[in-house]
N, C-alpha and C positions, 0 to 999 in steps of 0.2 A: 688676257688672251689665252687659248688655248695653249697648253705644254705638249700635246698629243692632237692630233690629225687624222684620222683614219677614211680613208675612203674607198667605196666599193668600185669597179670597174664599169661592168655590163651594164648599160642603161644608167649608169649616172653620170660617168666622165663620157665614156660612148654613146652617141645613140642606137646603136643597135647591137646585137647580140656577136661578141669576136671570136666564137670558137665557130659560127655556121660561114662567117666570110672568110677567115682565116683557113679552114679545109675547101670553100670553093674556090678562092683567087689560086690555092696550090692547082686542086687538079687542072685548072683550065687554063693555068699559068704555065704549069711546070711538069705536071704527071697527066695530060688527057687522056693517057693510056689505061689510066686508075679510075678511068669514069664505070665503067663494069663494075664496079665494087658499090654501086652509090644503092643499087635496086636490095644491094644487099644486108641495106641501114634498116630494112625494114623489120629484121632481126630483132635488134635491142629493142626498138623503140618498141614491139609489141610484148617483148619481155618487160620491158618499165609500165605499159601500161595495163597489163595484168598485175605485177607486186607492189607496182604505185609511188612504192614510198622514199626510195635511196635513188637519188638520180645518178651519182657517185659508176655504176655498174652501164647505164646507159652510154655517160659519158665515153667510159673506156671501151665499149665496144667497138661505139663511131670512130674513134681516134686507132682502135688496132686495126679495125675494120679498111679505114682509108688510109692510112699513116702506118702503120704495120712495119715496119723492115728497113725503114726509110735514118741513112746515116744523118749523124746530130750534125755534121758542117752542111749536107743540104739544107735543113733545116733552118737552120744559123743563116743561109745565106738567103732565103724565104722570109726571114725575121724583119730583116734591115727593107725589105721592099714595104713587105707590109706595114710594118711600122708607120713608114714614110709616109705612104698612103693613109694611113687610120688617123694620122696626127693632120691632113691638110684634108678638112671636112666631114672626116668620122668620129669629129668629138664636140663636145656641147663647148662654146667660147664661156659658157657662167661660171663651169668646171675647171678650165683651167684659169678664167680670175682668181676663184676658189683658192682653191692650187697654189698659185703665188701672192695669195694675200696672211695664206695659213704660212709659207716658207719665212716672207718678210716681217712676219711677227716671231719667227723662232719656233714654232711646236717643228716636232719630229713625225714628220711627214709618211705614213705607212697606208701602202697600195695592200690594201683585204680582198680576195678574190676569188672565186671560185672556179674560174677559167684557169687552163694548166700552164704550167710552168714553160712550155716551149714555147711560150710569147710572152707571158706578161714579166718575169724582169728585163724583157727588153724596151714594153713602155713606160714601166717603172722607171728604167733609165735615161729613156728619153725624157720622161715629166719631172725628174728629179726628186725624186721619190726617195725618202733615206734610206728605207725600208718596204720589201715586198714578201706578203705572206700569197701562195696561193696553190692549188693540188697541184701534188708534185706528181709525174709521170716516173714509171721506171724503164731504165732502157738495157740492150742486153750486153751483153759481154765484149761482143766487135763492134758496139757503137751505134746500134742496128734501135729504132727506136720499138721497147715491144709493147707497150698501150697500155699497160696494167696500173690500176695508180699505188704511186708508191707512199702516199700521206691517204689521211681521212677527204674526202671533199669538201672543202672548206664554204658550206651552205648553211644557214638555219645556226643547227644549235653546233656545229663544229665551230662555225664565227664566231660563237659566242662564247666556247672556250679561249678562242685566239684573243679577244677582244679583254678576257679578264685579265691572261696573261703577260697581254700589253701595260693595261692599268696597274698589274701589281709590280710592274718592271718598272715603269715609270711614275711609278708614286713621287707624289712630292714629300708629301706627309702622312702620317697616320695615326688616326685618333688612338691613343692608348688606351682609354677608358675601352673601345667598343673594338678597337682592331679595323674599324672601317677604313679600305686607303682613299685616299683624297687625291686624285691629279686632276688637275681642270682639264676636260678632254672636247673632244665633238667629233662627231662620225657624220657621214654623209654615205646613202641607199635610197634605190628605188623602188624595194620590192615587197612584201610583205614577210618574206623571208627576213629581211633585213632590219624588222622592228624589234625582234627580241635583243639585239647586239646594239640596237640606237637608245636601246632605253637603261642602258647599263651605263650611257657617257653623263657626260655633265651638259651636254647640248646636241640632239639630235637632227640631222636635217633630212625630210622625206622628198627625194628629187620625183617629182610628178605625179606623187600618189594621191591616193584621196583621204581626207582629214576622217571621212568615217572609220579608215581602218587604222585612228590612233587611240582607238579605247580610253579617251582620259590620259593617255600618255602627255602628262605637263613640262616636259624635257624635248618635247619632238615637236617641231612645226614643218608644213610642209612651202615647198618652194615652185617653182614653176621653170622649169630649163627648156629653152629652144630654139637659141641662134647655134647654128654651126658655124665652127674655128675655121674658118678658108686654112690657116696655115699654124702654125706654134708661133709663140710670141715671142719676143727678141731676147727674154731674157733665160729662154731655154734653146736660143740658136747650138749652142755650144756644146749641145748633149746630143744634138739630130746624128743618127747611124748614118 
């Protein structure tokens, strides 16, 4: 069995995308005063789709753009709702099988993500996650959150630095002759982003994709996810915010 676990978040554990529900349940939950601000996403997104290529910039504009100024214990206190809500029907029930069948065999459980830090080591925490890597956000000086990210955006080939640095922290062993490290590992993604960092483990799973975009990849099969989790299962009661 696997020593290493690695799973992506957006579209593999969730089915749908958690930074665009996570800023709408805010403003219409908590700030509908901040809806003026939404005409003015139209910003980034036409900056991204003129340079194309770093989504990393896009990201942090929408999040200064709506989230801007906004202290970390609001936030904190937005976390624990959302949370609740994302874990009772906003996540695929194969995913958290997954999930506790990788814990009950032992590998060291690591949430890869590219969605920022002001949620996801909170469902890290709730899924029992040992370890969560994902864009960290910087915030300012009184607490105040200011949008800018403060890591690489952990997409494409940043995951795939993460991914190596995992493998050479959790070696088991390693071939002297070649330097090669050896840890029996498996990754789970859904994205096409997410194949260069599935083809680096020892068993890759491709949550929904299509087998044509495995190039021969012999390490990668792809899977089929599509019951939603009504609720978290009994043996993650104990982590629910």
């Amino acid at each position: 069995m696997p020593a290493l676990a690695i799973f992506d978040l957006d579209g593999t554990i969730t089915r749908s995308d958690t930074l665009q529900h996570y800023i709408a349940g805010y403003l219409l939950r908590r700030r509908p005063a901040r809806l003026w601000r939404v005409p003015l996403l139209l910003l980034p997104l036409l900056r991204f789709c003129v340079d194309g290529a770093d989504r990393g910039p896009l990201k942090s504009g929408v999040i200064r753009l709506v989230l801007g100024g906004l202290p970390r214990a609001e936030l904190e206190d937005w976390n624990r709702i959302f949370v609740a809500r994302l874990l009772n029907g906003g996540v695929f029930a194969e995913a958290l099988q997954q999930i506790d069948a990788q814990r009950s065999a032992g590998a060291h459980l690591v949430l890869l993500s590219a969605s920022p830090d002001l949620y996801v080591p909170a469902i890290g925490a709730a899924l029992g996650f040992d370890e969560v890597i994902c864009t960290e956000m910087r915030w300012r000086a009184d607490g105040g959150l200011e949008g800018a990210l403060a890591s690489a955006n952990r997409r494409g080939e940043e995951k795939v630095r993460c991914v190596r640095a995992l493998l050479q922290r959790h070696a088991a062993t390693t071939d002297a002759a070649t330097s090669r490290v050896a840890v029996t590992s498996i990754a789970y993604g859904n994205s096409r982003a997410d194949l260069p960092h599935l083809r680096l483990v020892s068993e890759g799973v491709y949550v929904n994709g299509s087998a044509q975009d495995l190039d021969g990849s012999a390490n990668i099969r792809v899977v089929r996810w599509c019951t939603p989790a009504v609720a978290p299962s009994p043996s993650r009661a104990h982590t629910q915010p």
